[in-house]
C-alpha positions, -999 to +999 in steps of 0.1 A: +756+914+590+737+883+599+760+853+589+794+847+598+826+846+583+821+805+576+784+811+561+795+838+539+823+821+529+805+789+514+783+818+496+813+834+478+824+797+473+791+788+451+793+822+437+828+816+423+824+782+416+791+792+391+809+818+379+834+793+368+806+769+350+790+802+331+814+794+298+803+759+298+768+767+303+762+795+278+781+773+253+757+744+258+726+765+262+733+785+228+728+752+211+700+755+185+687+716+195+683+734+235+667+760+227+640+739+206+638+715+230+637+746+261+618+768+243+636+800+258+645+828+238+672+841+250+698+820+265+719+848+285+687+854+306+682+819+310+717+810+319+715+837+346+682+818+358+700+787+358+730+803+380+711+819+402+688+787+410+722+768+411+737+789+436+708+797+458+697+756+460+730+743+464+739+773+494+705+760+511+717+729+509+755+735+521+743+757+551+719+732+559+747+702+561+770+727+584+742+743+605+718+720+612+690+742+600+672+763+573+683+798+562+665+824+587+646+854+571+676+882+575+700+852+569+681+849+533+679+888+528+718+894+537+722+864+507+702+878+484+719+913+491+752+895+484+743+875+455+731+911+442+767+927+441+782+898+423+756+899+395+780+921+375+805+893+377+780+868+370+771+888+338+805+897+329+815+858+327+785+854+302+796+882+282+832+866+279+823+833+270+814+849+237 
């Protein structure tokens, strides 16, 4: 594995945190007037866009602040792999929130 303990951490962190927004999301996002105004067709599938971007960006961003630098190639790869296992529970908290 290429990140530590502390960069994997603030991974799981985002993960869980997302995971956490998903009810609020899929509620606001299966709004007829967002859909019109989004033009998407499926709001699942764009929700998962949305948390995926959301936890991606904002992990850039948070191991830039603590490390003084960009995500490396494996780095990126070993958070992709991650990100990959927790889809399920990404998905799962969409399928809950009705």
């Amino acid at each position: 594995m290429v990140l530590d303990d502390l960069a994997r951490g603030l991974l799981e962190r985002e993960i869980d945190l997302a995971i956490n927004d998903i009810p609020g999301l899929m509620a606001q996002y299966r709004l007829p007037e967002m859909k019109s105004k989004l033009l998407y067709k499926d709001e699942s599938d764009f929700v998962l866009g949305l948390t995926f971007g959301r936890i991606l960006s904002m992990y850039g961003i948070n191991f830039r602040i603590k490390y003084n630098r960009i995500l490396m190639n494996e780095e990126i790869t070993e958070m992709h792999q991650i990100l990959t296992k927790r889809t399920i529970e990404i998905r799962e908290a969409m399928f809950t929130s009705g």
